[in-house]
C-alpha positions in Angstrom: -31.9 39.0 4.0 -29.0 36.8 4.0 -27.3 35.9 7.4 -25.0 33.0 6.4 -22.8 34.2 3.6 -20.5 31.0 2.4 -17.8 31.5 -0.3 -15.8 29.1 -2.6 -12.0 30.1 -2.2 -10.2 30.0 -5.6 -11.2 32.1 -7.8 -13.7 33.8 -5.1 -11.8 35.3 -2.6 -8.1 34.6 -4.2 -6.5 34.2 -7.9 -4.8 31.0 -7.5 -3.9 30.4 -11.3 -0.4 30.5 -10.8 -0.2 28.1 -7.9 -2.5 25.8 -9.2 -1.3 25.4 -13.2 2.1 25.1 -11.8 1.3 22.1 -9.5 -0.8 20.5 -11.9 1.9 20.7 -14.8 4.3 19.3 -12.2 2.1 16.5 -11.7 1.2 16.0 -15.4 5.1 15.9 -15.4 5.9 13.4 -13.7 3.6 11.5 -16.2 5.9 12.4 -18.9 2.7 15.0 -20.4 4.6 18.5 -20.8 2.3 21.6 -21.0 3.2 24.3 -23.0 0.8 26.7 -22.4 0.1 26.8 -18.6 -3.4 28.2 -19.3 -4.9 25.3 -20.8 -4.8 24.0 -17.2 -7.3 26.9 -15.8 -9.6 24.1 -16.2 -8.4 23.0 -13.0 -9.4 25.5 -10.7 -12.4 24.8 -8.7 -13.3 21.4 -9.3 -12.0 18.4 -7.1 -8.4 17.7 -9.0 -8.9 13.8 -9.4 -11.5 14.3 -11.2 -9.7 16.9 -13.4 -7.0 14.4 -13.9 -9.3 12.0 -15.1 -11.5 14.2 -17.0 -9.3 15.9 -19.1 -6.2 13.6 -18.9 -7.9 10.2 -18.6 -6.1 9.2 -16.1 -7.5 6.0 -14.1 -8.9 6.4 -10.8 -5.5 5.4 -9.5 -3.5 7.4 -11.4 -5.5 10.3 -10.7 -5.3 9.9 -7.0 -0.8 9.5 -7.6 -1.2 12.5 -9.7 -2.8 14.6 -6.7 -0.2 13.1 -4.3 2.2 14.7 -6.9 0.2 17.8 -6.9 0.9 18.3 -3.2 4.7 17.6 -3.8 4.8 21.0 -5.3 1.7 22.6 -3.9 2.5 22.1 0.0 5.7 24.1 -0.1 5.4 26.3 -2.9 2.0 26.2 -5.3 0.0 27.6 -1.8 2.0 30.7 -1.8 2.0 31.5 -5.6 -1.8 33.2 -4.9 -3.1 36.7 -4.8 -6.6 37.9 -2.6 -8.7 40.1 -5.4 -8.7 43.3 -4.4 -11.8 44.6 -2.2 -12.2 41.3 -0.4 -10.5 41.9 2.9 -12.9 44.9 3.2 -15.7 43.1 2.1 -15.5 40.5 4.6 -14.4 43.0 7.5 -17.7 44.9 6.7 -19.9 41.4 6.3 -18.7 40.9 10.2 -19.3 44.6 11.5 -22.8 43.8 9.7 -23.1 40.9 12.3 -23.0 38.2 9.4 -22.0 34.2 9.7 -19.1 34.2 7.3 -18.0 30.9 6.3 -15.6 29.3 4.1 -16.6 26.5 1.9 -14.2 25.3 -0.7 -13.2 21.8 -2.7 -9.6 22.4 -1.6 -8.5 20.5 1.1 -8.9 22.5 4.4 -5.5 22.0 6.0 -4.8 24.1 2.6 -7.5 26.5 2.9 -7.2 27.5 6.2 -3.2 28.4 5.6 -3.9 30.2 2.6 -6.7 32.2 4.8 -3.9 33.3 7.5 -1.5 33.5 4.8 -4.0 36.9 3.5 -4.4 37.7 7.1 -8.4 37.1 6.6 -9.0 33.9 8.7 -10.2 36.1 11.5 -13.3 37.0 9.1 -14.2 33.5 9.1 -16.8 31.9 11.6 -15.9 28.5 10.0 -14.0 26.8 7.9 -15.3 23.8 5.6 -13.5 22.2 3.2 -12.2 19.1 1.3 -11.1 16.1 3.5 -7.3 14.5 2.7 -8.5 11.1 2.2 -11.4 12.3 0.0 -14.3 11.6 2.1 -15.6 15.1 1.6 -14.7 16.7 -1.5 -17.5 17.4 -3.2 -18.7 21.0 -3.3 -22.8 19.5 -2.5 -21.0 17.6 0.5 -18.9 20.6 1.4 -21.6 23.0 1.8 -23.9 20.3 3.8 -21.0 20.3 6.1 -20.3 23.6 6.7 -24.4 24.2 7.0 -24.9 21.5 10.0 -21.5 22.4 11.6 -23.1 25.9 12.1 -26.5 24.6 12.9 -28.4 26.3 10.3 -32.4 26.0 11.1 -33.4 28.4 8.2 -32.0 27.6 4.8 -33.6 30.8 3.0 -31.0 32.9 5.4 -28.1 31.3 3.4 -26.6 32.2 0.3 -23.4 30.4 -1.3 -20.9 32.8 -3.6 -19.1 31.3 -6.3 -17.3 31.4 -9.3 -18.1 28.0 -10.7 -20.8 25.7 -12.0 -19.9 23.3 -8.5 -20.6 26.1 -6.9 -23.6 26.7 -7.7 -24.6 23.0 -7.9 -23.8 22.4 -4.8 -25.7 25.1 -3.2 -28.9 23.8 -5.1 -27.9 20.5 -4.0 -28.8 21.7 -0.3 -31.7 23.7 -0.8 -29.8 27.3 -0.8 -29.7 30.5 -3.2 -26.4 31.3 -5.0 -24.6 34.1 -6.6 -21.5 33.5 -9.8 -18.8 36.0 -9.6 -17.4 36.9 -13.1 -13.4 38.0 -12.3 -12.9 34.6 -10.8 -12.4 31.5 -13.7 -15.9 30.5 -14.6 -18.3 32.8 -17.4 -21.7 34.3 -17.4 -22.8 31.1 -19.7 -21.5 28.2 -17.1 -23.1 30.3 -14.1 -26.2 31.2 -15.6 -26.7 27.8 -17.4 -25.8 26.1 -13.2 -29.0 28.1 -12.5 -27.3 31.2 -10.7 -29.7 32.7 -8.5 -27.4 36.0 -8.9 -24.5 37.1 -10.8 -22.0 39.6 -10.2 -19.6 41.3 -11.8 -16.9 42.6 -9.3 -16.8 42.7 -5.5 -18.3 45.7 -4.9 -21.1 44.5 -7.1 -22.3 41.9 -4.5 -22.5 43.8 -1.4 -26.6 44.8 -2.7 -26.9 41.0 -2.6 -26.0 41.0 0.8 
């Protein structure tokens, strides 16, 4: 039985491809790197962006860290907005609560960000709290992220826990701190990247992971 139910954001709970790819091609822009096809930037989506920028741009520590500050240029006022919820999740975390779980949010994106987007969908009242990245990048990490959000709640039992994600961070991070984890397949990660992360569960849909929890 799972008490404390934590879940990543994009790609989880909300399709942010549009938001993101644009913000990140605006950044890329700015470097004088135009992207054609704005799905070669999916990539994106989940882990922290420096180290996108760096990974797949190889971009200097410095240059990632302008590129994110560009990011944001576009991001803040526009890229947050340019996001859809997946259908079934404002019911699913409605009926989580009625069920008397601890729903908490624990994302890479910083949570100024997250906690808008979450009264943007009119689903932050769900939400017992609220973890996510730090501005400065003191926290960032999904591992850290999760370790955050589990002392901020003052979790005793660890086995009561389970993190839902639709990426490999995801589910590293949750091993990272001793927790079970289940990969969602509509979000932007596969059955390969999940299962190989050492998924304790994968689901398909929504509705598939309410006998999870």
């Amino acid at each position: 039985m799972y008490n404390y139910i934590l879940f990543d954001l994009d790609g989880t709970l909300t399709d942010p491809g549009r938001g993101i790819t644009n913000s990140v091609a605006y950044a890329l822009n700015k470097f004088g790197i135009d992207v054609a096809d704005k799905t070669e930037l999916y990539k994106f989506i989940g882990p922290p962006l420096t180290d996108s920028f760096e990974k797949y741009y190889g971009f200097s520590s410095d240059e990632a860290i302008t590129a994110v500050e560009y990011y944001r240029e576009y991001f803040k006022p526009k890229g947050i907005y340019e996001n859809e919820i997946y259908q079934g999740v404002p019911e699913f975390l409605k009926a989580l609560k009625e069920n008397g779980k601890t729903v908490i949010l624990a994302t890479s994106k910083p949570e100024i960000f997250a906690i808008e987007i979450l009264k943007y969908f009119g689903i932050d009242a769900y939400f017992d709290f609220v973890a996510g990245a730090t501005l400065d990048k003191t926290r960032n990490k999904k591992g850290d992220v999760i370790a955050y959000a589990l002392e901020s709640v003052n979790v005793t039992d660890k086995s009561q826990c389970l993190m839902i994600g639709d990426r490999d961070q995801d589910i590293n991070g949750a091993k990272q701190n001793g927790i079970d984890s289940l990969g969602v397949l509509y979000g932007y990660g596969d059955f390969e990247e999940l299962s190989n992360a050492g998924a304790t569960y994968i689901a398909k849909t929504v509705e598939d992971i309410i006998k999870y929890v």
